[in-house]
Every structure is written in structure tokens, then in C-alpha cells.
PDB file of N, H, CA, C and O in Angstrom:
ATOM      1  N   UNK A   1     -24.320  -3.098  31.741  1.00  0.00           N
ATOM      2  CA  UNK A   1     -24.882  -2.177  30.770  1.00  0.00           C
ATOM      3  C   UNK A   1     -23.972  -2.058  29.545  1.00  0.00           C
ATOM      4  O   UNK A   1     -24.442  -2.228  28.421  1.00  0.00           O
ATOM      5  N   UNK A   2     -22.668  -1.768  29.739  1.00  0.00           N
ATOM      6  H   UNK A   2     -22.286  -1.630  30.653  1.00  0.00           H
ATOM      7  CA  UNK A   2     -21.474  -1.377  28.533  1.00  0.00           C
ATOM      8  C   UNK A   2     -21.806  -3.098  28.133  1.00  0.00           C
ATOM      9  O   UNK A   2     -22.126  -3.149  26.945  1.00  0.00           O
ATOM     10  N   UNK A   3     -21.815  -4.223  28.659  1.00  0.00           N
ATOM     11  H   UNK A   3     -21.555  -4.181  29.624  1.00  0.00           H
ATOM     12  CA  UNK A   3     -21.557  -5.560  27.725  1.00  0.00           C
ATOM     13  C   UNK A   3     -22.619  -5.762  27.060  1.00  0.00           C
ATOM     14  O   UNK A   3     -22.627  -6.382  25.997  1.00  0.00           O
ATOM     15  N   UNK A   4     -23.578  -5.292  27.575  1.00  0.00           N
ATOM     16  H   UNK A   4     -23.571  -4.787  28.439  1.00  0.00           H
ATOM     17  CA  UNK A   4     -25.075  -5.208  26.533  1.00  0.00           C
ATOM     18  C   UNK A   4     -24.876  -4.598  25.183  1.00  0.00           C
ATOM     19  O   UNK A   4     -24.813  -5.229  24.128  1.00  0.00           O
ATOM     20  N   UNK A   5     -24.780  -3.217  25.337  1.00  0.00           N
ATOM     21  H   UNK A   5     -24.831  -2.704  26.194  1.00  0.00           H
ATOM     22  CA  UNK A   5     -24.629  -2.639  24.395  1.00  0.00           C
ATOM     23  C   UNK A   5     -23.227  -3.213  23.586  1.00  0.00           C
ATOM     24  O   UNK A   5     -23.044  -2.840  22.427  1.00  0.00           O
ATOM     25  N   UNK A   6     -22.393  -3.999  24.147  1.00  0.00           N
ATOM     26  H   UNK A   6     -22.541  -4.302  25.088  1.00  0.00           H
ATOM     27  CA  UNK A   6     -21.458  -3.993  23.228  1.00  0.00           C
ATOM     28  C   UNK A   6     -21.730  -5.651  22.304  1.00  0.00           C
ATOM     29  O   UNK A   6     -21.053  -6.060  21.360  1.00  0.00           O
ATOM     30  N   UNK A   7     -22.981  -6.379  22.985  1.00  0.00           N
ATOM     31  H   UNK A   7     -23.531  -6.047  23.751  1.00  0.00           H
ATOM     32  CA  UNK A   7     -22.914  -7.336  22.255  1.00  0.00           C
ATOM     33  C   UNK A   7     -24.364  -7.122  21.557  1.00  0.00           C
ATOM     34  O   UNK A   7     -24.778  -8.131  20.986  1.00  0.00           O
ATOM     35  N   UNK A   8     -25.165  -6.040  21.508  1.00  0.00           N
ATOM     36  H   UNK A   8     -24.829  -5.221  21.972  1.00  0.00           H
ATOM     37  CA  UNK A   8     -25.909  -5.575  20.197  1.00  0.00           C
ATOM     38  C   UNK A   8     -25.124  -4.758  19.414  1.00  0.00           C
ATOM     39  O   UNK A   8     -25.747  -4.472  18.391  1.00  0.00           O
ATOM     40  N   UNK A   9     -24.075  -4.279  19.443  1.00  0.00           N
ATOM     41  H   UNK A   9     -23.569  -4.512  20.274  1.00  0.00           H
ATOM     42  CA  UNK A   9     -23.420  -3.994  18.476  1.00  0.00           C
ATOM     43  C   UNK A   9     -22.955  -4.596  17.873  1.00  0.00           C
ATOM     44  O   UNK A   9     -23.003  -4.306  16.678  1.00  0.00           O
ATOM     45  N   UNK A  10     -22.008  -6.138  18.395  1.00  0.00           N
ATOM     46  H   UNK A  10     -21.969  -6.374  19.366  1.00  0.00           H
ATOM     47  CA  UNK A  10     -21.439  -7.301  17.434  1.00  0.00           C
ATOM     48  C   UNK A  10     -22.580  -8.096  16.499  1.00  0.00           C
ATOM     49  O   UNK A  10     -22.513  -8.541  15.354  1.00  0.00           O
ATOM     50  N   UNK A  11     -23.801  -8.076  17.625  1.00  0.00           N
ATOM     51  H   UNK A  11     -23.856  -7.714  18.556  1.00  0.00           H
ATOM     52  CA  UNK A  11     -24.672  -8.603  16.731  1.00  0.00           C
ATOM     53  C   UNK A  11     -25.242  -7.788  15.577  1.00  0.00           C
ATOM     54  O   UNK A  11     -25.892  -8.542  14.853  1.00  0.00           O
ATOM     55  N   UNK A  12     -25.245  -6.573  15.143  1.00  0.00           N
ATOM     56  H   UNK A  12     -24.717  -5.960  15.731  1.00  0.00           H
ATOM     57  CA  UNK A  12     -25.187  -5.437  14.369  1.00  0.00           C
ATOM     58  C   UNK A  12     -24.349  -5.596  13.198  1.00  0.00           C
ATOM     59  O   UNK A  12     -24.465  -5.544  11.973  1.00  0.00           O
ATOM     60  N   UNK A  13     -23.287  -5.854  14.237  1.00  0.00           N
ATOM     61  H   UNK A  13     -23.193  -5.896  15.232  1.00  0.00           H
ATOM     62  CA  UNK A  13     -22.074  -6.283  13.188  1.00  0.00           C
ATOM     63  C   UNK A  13     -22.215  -7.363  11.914  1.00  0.00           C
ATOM     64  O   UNK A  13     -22.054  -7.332  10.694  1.00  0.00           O
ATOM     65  N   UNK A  14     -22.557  -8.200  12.789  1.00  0.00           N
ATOM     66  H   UNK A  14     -22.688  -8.226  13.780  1.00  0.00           H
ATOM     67  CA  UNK A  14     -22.805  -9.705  12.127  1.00  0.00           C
ATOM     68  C   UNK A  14     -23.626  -9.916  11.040  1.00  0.00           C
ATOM     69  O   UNK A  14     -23.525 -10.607  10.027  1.00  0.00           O
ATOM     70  N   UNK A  15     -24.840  -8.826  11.674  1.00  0.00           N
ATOM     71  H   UNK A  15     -24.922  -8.264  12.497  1.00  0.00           H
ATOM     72  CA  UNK A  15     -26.589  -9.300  10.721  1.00  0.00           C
ATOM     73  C   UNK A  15     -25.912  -8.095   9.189  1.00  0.00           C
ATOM     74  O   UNK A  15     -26.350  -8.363   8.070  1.00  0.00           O
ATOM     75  N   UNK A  16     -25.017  -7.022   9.316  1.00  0.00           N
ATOM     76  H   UNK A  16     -24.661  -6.805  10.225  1.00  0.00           H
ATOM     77  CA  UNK A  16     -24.868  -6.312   8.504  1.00  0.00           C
ATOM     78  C   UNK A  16     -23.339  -6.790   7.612  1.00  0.00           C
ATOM     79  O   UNK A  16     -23.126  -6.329   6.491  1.00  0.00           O
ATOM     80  N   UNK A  17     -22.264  -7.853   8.354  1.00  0.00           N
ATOM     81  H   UNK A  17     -22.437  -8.228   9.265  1.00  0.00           H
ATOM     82  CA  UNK A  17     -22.039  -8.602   7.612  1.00  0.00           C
ATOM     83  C   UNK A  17     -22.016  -9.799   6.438  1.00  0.00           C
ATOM     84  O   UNK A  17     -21.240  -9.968   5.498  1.00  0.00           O
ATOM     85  N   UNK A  18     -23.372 -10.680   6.953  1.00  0.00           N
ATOM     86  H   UNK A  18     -24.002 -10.542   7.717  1.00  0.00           H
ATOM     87  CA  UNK A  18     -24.236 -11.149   5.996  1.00  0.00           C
ATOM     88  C   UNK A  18     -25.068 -10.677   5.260  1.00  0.00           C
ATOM     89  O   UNK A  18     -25.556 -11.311   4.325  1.00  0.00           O
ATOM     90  N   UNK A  19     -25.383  -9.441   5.565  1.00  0.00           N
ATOM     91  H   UNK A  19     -24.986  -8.925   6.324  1.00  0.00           H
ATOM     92  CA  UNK A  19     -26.116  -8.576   4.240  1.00  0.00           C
ATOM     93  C   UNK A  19     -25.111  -8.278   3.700  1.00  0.00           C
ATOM     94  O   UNK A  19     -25.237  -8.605   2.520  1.00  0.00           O
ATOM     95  N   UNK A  20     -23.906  -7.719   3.915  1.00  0.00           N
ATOM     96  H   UNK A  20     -23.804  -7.453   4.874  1.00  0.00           H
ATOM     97  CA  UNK A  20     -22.924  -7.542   2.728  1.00  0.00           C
ATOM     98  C   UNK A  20     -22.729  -8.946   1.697  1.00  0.00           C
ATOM     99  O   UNK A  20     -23.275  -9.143   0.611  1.00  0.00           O
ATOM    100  N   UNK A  21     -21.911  -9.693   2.321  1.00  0.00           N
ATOM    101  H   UNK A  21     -21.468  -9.532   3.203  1.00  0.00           H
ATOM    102  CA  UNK A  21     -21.887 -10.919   1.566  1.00  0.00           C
ATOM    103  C   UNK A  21     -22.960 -11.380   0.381  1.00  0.00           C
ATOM    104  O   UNK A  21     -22.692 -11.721  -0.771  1.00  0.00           O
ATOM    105  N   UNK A  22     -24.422 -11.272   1.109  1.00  0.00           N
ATOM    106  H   UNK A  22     -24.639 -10.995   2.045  1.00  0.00           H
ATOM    107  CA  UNK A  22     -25.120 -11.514   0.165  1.00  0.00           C
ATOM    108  C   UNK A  22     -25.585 -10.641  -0.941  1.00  0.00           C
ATOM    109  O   UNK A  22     -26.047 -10.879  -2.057  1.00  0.00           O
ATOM    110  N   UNK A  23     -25.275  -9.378  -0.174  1.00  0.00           N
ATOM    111  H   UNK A  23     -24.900  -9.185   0.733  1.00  0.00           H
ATOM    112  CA  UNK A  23     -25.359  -8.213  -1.694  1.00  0.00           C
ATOM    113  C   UNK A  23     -24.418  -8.817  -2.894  1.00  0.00           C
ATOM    114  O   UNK A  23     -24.624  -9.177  -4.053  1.00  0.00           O
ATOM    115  N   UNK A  24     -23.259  -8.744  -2.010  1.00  0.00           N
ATOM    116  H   UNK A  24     -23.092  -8.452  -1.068  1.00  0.00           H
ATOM    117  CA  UNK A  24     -22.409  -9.014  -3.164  1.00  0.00           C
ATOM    118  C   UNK A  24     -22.014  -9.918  -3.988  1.00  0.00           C
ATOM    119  O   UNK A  24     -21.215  -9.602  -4.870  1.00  0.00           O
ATOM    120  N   UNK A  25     -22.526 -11.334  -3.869  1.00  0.00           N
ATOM    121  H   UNK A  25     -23.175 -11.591  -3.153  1.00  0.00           H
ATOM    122  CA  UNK A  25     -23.170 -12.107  -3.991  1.00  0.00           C
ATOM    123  C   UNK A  25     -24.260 -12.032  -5.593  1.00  0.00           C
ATOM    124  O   UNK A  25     -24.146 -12.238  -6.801  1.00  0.00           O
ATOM    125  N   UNK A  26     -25.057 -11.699  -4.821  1.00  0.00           N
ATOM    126  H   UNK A  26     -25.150 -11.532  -3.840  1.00  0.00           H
ATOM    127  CA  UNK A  26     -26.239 -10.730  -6.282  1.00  0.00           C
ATOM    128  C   UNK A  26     -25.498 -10.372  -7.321  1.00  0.00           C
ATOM    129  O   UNK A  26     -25.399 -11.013  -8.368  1.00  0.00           O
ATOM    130  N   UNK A  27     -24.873  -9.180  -7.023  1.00  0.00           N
ATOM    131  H   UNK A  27     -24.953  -8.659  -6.173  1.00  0.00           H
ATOM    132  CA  UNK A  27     -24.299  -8.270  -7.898  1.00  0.00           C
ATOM    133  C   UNK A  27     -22.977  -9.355  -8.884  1.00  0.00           C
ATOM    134  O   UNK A  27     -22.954  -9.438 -10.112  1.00  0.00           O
ATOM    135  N   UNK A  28     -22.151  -9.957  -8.071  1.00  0.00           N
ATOM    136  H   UNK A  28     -22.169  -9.890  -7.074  1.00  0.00           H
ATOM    137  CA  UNK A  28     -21.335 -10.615  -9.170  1.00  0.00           C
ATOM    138  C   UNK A  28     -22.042 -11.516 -10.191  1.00  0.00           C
ATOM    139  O   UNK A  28     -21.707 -11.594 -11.373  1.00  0.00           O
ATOM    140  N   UNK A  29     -23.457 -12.456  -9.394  1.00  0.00           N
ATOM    141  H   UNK A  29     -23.729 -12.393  -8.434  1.00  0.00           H
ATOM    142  CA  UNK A  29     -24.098 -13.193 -10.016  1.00  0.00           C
ATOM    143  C   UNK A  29     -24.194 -12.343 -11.649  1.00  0.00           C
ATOM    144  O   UNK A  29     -23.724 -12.679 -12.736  1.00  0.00           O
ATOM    145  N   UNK A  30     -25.046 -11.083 -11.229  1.00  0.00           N
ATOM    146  H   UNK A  30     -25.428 -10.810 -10.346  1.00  0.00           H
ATOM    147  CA  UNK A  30     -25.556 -10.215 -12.388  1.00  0.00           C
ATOM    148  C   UNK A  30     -24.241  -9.672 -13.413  1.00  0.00           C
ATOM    149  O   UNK A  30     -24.083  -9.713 -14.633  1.00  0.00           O
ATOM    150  N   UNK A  31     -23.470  -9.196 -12.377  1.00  0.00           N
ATOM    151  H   UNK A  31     -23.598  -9.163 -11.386  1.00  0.00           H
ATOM    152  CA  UNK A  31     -22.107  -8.911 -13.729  1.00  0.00           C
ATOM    153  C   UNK A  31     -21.991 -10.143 -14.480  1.00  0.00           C
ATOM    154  O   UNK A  31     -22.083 -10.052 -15.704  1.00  0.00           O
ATOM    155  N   UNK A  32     -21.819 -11.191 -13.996  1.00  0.00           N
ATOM    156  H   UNK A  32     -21.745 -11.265 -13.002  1.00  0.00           H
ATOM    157  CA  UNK A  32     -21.429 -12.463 -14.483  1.00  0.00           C
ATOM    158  C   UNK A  32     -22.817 -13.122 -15.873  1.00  0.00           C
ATOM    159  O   UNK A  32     -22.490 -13.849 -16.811  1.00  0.00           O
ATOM    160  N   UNK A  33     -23.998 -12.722 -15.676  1.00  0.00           N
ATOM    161  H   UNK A  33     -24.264 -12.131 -14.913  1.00  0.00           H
ATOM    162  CA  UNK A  33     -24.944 -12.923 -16.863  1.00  0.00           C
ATOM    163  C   UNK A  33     -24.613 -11.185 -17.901  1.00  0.00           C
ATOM    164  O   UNK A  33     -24.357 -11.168 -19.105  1.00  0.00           O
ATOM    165  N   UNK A  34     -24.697 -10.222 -17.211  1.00  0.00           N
ATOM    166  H   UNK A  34     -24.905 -10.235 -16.233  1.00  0.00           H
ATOM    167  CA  UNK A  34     -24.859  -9.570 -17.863  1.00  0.00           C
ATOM    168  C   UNK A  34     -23.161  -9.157 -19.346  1.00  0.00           C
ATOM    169  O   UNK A  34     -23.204  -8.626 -20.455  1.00  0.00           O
ATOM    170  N   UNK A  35     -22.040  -9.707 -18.585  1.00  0.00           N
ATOM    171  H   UNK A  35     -22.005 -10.138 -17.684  1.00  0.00           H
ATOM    172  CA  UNK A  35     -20.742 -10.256 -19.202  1.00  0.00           C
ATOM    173  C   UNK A  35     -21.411 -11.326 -20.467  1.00  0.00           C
ATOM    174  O   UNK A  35     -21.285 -11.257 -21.690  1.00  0.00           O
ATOM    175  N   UNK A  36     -21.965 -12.060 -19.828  1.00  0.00           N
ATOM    176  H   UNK A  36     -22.067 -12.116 -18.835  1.00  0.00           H
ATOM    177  CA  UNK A  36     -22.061 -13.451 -20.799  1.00  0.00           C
ATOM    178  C   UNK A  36     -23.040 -12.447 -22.039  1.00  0.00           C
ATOM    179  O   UNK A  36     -22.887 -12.108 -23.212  1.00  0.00           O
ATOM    180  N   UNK A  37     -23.620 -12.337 -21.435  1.00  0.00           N
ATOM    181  H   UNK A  37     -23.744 -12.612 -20.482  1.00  0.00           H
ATOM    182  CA  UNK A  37     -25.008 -11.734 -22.330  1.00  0.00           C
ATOM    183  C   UNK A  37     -23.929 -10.548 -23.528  1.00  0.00           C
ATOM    184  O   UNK A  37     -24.131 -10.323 -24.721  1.00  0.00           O
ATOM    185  N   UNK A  38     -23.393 -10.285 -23.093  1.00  0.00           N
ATOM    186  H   UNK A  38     -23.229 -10.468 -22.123  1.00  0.00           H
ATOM    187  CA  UNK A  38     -22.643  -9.261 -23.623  1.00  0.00           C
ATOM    188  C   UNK A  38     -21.499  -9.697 -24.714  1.00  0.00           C
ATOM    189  O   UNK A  38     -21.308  -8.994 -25.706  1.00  0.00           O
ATOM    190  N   UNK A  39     -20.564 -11.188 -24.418  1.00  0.00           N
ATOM    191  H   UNK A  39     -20.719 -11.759 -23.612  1.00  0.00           H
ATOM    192  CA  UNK A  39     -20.407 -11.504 -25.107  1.00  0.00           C
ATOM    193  C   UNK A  39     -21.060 -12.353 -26.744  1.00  0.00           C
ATOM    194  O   UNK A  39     -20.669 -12.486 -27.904  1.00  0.00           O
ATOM    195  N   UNK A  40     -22.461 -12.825 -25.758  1.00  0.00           N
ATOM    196  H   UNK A  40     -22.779 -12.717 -24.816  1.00  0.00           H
ATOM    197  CA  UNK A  40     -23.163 -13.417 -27.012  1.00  0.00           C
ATOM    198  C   UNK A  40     -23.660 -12.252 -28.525  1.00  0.00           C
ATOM    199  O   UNK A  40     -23.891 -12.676 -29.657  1.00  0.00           O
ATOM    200  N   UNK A  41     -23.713 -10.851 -28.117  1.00  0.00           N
ATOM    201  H   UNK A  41     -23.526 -10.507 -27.197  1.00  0.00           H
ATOM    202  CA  UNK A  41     -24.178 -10.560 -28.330  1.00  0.00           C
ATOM    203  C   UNK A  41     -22.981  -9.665 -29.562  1.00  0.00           C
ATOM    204  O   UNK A  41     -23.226  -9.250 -30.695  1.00  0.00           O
ATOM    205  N   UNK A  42     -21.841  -9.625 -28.857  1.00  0.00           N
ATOM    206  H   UNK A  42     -21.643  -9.963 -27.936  1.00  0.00           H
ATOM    207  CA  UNK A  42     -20.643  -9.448 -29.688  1.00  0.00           C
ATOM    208  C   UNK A  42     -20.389 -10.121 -30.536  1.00  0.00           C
ATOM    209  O   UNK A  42     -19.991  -9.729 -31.633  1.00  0.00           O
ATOM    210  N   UNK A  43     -20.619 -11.633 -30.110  1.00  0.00           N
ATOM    211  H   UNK A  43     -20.942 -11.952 -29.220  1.00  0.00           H
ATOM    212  CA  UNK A  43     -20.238 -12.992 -31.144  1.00  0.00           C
ATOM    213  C   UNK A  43     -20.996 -12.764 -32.197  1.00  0.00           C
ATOM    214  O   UNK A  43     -20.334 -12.757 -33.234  1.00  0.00           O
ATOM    215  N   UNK A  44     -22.433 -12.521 -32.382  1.00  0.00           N
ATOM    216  H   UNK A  44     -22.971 -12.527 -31.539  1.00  0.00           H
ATOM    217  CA  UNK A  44     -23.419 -12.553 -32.819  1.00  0.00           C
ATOM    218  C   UNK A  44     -23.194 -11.323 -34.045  1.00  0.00           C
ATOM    219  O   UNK A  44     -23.485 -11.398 -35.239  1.00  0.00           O
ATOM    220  N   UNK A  45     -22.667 -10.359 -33.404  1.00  0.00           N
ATOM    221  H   UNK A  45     -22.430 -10.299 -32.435  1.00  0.00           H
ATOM    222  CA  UNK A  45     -22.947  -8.889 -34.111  1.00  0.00           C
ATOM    223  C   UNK A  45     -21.330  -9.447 -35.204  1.00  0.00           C
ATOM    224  O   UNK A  45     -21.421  -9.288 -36.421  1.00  0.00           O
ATOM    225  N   UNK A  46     -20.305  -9.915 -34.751  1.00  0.00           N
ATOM    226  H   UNK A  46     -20.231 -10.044 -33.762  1.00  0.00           H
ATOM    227  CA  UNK A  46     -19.288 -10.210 -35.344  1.00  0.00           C
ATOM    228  C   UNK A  46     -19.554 -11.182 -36.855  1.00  0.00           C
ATOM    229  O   UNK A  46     -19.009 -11.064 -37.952  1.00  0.00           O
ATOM    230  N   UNK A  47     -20.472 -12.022 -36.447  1.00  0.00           N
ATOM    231  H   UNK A  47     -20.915 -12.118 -35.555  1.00  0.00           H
ATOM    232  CA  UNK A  47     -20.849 -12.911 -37.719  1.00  0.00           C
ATOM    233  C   UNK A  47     -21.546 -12.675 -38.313  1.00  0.00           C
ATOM    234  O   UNK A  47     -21.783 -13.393 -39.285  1.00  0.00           O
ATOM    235  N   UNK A  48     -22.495 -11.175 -37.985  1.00  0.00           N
ATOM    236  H   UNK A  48     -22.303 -10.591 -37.196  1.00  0.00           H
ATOM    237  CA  UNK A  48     -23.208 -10.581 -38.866  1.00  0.00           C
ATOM    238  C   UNK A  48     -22.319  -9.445 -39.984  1.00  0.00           C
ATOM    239  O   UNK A  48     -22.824  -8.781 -40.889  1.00  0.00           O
ATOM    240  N   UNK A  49     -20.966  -9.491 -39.601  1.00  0.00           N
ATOM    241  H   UNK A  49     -20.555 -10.030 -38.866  1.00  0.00           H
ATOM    242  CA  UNK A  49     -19.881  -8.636 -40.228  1.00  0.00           C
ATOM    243  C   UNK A  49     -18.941  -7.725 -39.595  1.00  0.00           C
ATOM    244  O   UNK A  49     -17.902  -7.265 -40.067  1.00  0.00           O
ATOM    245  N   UNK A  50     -19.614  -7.484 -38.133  1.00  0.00           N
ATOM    246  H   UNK A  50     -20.458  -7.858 -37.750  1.00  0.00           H
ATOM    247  CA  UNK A  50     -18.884  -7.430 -37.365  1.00  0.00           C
ATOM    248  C   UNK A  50     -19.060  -5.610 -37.325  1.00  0.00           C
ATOM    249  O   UNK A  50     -18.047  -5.055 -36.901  1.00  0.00           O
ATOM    250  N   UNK A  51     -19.911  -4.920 -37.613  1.00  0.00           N
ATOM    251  H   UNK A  51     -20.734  -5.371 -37.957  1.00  0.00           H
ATOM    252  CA  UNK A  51     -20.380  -3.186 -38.114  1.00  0.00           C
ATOM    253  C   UNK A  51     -20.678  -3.306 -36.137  1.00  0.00           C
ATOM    254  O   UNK A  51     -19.948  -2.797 -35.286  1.00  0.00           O
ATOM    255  N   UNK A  52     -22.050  -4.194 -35.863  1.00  0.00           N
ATOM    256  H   UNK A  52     -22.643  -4.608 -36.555  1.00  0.00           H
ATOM    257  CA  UNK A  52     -22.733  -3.663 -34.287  1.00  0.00           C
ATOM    258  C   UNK A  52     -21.605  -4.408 -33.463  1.00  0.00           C
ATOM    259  O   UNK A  52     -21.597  -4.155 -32.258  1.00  0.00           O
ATOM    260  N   UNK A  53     -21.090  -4.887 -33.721  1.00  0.00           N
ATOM    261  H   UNK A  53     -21.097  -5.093 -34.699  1.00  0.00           H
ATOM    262  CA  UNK A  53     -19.425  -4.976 -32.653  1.00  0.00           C
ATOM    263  C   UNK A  53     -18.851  -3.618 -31.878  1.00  0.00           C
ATOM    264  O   UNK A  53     -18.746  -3.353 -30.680  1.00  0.00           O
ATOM    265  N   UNK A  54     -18.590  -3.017 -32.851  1.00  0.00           N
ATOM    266  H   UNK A  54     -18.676  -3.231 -33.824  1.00  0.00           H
ATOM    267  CA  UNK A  54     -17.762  -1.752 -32.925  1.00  0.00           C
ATOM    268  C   UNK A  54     -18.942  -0.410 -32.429  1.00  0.00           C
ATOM    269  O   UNK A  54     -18.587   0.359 -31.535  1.00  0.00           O
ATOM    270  N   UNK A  55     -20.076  -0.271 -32.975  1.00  0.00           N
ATOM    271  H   UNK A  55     -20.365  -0.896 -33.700  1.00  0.00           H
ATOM    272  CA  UNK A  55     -20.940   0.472 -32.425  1.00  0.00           C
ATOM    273  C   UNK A  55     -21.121   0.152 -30.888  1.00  0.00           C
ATOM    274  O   UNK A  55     -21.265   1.161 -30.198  1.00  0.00           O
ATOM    275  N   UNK A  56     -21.139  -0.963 -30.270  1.00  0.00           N
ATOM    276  H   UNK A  56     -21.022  -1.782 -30.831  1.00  0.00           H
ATOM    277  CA  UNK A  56     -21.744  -1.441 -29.402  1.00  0.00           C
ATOM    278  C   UNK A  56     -20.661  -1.401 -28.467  1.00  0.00           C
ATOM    279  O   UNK A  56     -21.085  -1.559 -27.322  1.00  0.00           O
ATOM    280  N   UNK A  57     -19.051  -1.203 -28.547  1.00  0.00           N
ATOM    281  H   UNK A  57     -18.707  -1.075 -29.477  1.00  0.00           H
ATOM    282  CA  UNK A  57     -17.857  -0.851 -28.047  1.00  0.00           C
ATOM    283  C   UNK A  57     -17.918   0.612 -27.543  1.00  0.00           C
ATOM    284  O   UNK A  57     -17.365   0.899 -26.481  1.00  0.00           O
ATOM    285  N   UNK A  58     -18.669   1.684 -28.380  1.00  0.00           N
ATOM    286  H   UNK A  58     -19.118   1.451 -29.243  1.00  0.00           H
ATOM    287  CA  UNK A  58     -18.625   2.655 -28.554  1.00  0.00           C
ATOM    288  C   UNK A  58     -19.361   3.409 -27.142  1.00  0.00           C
ATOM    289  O   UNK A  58     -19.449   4.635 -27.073  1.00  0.00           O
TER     290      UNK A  58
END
């Protein structure tokens, strides 16, 4: 009975370890466009004179 329950718990373990991973996963993906996106958008505001740079810091 105790080894039952203790190997649906590892397996618990496991299925909620690969959901971590893959959350996190997602989430760097998205920092990582939403960074890029962020720099284009700096570059962009900079060669327009560089005013929505500084607003956009803000």
C-alpha cells in the first residue's frame, strides 16, 4: 500500500516536472521575442531622433 502511493507520487512528481520545464520553456521563448521586439523598436524610435526612445524607457 505505502509503495503504491509512494510511486504515484514520483509519478506526480515527474508529470509536474515536465510541465515545469515546458512552462518555462514558453515563457523564455516569449521574453526572448518580446526583448527583440523591444529592441527593434528602440532602434527604430532612435533613428527617428531618438524623442520615443526615452518616452518608451519611461
Amino acid at each position: 500500500m505505502l509503495s503504491m502511493r509512494m510511486a504515484r507520487l514520483e509519478a506526480e512528481v515527474e508529470h509536474l516536472r515536465h510541465g515545469l520545464d515546458a512552462t518555462s520553456a514558453l515563457y523564455e521563448r516569449r521574453i526572448d521575442q518580446l526583448t527583440a521586439r523591444l529592441a527593434e523598436m528602440e532602434a527604430r524610435a532612435a533613428a527617428d531622433g531618438g524623442g520615443e526612445a526615452r518616452m518608451a524607457r519611461q
